[in-house]
C-alpha positions as MATLAB code, in Angstrom:
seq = 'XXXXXXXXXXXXXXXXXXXXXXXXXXXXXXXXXXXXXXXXXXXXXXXXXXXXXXXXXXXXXXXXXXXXXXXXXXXXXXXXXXXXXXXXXXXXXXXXXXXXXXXXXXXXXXXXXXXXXXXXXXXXXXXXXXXXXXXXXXXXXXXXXXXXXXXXXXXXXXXXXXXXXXXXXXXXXXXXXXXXXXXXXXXXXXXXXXXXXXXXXXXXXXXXXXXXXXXXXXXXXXXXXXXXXXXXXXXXXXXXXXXXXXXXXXXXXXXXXXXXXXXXXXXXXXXXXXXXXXXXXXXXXXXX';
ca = [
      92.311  217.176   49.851;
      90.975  214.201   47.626;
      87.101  214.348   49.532;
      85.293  216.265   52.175;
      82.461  216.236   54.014;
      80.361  219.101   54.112;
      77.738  219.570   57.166;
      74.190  220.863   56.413;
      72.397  221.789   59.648;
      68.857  221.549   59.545;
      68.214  225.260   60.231;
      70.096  225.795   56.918;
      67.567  223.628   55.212;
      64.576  225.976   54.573;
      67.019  228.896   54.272;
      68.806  227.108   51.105;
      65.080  225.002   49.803;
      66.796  221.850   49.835;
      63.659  220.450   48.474;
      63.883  222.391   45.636;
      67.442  221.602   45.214;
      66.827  217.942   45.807;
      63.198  218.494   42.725;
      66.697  220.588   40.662;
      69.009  217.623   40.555;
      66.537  215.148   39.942;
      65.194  216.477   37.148;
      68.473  218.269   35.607;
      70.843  215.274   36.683;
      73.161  218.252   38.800;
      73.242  221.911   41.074;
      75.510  224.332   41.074;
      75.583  226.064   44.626;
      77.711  228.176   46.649;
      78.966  226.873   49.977;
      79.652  228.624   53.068;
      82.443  227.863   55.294;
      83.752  228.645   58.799;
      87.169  229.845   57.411;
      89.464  229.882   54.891;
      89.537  226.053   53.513;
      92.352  223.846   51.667;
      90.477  222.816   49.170;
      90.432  223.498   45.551;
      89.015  221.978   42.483;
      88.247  218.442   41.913;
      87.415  217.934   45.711;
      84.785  215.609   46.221;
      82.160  217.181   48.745;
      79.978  214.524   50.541;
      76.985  216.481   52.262;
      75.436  215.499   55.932;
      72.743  216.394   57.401;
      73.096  217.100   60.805;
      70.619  218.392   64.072;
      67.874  217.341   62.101;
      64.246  216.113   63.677;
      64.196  213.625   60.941;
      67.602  212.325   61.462;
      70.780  212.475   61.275;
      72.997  211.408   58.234;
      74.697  211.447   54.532;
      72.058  213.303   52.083;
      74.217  214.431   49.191;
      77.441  214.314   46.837;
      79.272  217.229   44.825;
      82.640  218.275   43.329;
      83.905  221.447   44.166;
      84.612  223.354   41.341;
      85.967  226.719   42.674;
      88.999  228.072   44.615;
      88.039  229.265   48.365;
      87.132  232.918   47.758;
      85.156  235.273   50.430;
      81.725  237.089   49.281;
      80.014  239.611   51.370;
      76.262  240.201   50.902;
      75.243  243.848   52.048;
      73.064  243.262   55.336;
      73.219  239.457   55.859;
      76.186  238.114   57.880;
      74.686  234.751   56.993;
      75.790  235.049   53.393;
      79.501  236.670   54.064;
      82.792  234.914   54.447;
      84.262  232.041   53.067;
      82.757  229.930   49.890;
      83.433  227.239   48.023;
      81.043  226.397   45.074;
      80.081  223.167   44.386;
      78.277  220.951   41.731;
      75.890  218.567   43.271;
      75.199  215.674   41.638;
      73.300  213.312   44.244;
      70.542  214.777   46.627;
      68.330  212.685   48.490;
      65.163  214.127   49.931;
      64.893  214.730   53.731;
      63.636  211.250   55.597;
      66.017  209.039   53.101;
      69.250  210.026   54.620;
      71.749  207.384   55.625;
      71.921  207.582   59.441;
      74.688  207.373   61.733;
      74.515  203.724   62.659;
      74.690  202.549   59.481;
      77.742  205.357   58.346;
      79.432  203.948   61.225;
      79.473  200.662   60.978;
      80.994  201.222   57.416;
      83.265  204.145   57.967;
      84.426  203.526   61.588;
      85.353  207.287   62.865;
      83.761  209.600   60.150;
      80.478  210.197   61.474;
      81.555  211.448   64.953;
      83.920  213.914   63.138;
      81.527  215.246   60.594;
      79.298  215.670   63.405;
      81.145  218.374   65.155;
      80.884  221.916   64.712;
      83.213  222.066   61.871;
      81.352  223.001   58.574;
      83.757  220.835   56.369;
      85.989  217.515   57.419;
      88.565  216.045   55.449;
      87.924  212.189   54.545;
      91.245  210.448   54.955;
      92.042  208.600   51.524;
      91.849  205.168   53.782;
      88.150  205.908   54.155;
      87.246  207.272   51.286;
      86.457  203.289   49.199;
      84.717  202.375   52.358;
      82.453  205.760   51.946;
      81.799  205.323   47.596;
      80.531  201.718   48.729;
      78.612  203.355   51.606;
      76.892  205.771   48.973;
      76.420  203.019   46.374;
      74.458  200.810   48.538;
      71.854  203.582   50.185;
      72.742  206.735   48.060;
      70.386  207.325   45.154;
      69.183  204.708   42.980;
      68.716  205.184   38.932;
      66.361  203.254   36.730;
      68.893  204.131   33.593;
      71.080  201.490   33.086;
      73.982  204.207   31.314;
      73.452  206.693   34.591;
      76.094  206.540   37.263;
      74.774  208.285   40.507;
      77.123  210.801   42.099;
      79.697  209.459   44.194;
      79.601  205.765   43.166;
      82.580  205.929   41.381;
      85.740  208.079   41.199;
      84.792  211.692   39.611;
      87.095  211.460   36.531;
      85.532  207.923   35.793;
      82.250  209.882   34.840;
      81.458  211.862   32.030;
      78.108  213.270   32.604;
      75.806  213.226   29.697;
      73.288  216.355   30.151;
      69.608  215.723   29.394;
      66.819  217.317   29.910;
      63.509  216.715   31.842;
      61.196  216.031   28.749;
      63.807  213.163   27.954;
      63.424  211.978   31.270;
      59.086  212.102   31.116;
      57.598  208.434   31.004;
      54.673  209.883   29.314;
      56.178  211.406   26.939;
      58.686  208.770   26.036;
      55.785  206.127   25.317;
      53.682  208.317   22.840;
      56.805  208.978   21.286;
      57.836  205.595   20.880;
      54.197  204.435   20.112;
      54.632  206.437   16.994;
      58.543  206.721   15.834;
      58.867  203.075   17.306;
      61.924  201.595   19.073;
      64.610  201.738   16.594;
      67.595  205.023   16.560;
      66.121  207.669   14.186;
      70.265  208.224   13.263;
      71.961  204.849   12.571;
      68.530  202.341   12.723;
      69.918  200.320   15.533;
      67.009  198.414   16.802;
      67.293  196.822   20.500;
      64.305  194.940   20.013;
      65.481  193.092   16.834;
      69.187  192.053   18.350;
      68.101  191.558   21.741;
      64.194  190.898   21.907;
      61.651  191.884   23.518;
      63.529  192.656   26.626;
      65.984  194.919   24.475;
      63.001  197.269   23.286;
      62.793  199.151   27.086;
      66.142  200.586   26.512;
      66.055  203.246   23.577;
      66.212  206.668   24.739;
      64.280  209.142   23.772;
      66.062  212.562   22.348;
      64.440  216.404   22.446;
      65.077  218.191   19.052;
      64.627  221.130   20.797;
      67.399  222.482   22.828;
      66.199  223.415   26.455;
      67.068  226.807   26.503;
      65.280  227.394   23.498;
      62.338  226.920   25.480;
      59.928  229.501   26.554;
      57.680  229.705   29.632;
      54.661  227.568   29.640;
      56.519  225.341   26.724;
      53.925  222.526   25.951;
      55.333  218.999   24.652;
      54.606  217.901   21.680;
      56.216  213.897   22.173;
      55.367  213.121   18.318;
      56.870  216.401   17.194;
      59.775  216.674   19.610;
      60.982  213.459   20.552;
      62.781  211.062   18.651;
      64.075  207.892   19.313;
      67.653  207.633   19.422;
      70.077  204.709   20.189;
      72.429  205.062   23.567;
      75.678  206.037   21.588;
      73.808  208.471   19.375;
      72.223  210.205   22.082;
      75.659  210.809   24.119;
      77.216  212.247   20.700;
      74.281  214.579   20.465;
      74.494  215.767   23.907;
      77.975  216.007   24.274;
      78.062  219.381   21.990;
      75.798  222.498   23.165;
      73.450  222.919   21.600;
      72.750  218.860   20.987;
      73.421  217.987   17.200;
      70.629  217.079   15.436;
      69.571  213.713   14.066;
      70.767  214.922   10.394;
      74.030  215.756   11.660;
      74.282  212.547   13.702;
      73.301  210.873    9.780;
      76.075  213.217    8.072;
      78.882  211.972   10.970;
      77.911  208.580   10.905;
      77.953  208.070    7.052;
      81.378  209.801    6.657;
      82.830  207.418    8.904;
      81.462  204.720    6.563;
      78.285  203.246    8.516;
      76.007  202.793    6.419;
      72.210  202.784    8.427;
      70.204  199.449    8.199;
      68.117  196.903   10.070;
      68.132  193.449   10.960;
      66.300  191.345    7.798;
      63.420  188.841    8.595;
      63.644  185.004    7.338;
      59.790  186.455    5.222;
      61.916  189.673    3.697;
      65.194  187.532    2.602;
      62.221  185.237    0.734;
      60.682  188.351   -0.791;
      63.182  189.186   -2.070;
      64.177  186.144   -3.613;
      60.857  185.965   -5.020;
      61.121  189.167   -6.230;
      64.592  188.579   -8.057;
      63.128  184.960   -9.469;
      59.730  186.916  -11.001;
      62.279  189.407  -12.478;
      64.292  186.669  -13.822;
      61.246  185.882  -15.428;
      60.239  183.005  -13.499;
      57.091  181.777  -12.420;
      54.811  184.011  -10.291;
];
């Protein structure tokens, strides 16, 4: 199966916290859950898993995307029949909170023939590959929206067209990201790229900011210092530190860059290119 849909009845909400699932993903960019199953599925790895709510007082309706990540295997918990049979597990990457669901009209009108299907008393419905562009445009248009211009929600584009770039909550704080930019400023603490100088003012919003700190280095009741722990970093610099665990560091990111042969810089002003012709003419021994 290339995509599913998975249904979440709304007695299964407060049993599983959804709405600390939904607080999870939002703040960790992803959820790794087991999901039960009436029987024995056909799906394997690399599934997508589209999740709807259904029987809900709040409506009816797509809440969630995933990737199953597991072969179907069975788990029995000791005393709860609830939690024994067969799972799947599955790594969500798009919750929306209860109330924001896209409802069944809407589903519909877009994917004639889905909703009535995943609306049954199956717990999981194969998407036939017909529907599936028809349900990724669906998703784009009401699923979750992202102020970060590099982030790709869940389920907006194929799976293997992502490569998900972890981060962690104090790089996601406003707060924090304006002290530290109020005192590091807006240009890459590893290669000096400044947005603000190629692309002006508009181009100064999108540094990111990078924790030197790896998360799970962190103890309870960690405070944030944004001067000491954040630095600026540029948008390719900060994937290459996050895409080793732990992130590199801004030294290494220095080391990599200048053995590859960039050598870090900055845009020069019309008044420093005259400095320093002044400069050269008084050490010339020219006038003053």
């Amino acid at each position: 199966m290339a995509a599913v849909i998975l249904a979440l009845d709304a007695d299964a909400l407060h049993r599983r916290d959804y709405r600390a699932a939904v607080e999870h993903v939002t703040e960790y960019g992803r959820l790794v859950d087991r999901w039960k199953l009436d029987s024995r599925p056909g799906t394997g790895p690399g599934t997508e898993a589209w999740l709807l709510l259904r029987g809900s007082t709040q409506g009816n309706g797509l809440i969630g995307h995933g990737l199953v990540v597991s072969e179907p295997y069975q788990f029995s918990a000791a005393g709860d029949p609830a939690d024994t049979g067969w799972f799947i597990t599955v790594l969500f990457d798009s919750l929306l909170p209860v109330g924001e669901q896209t409802g069944p009209g809407i589903i519909e009108s877009a994917v004639p023939g889905i909703f009535p299907a995943a609306a049954s008393a199956q717990s999981l419905v194969e998407v036939p590959p017909e529907s599936e562009p028809a349900l990724r445009r669906l998703w784009r248009g009401h699923g979750p929206a992202t102020t970060d211009p590099d982030e790709l929600p869940g389920g907006t584009v194929f799976p293997s067209a992502v490569r998900h770039v972890q981060v962690n909550r104090y790089e996601r704080d406003p707060d924090a990201r304006r002290l530290c930019l109020a005192f590091h400023g807006t240009s890459c603490a590893a290669c000096g790229f400044s947005f603000e100088a190629v692309y002006g003012a508009a181009g100064a919003a999108m540094i990111a900011v990078h924790h030197l700190v790896p998360a799970e280095m962190l103890g309870h009741g960690y405070q944030l210092d944004p001067v000491a722990d954040l630095v600026p970093l540029c948008r390719n610099c900060h994937a290459v530190a996050h895409s080793e665990n732990p992130p590199r560091t801004v030294a290494e990111l220095r080391t990599m860059a200048s053995a590859a042969g960039h050598v870090v810089g900055h845009v020069v002003s019309a008044a420093e290119l005259r400095a320093q012709a002044d400069a050269r003419r008084i050490l010339e021994g020219g006038p003053a």
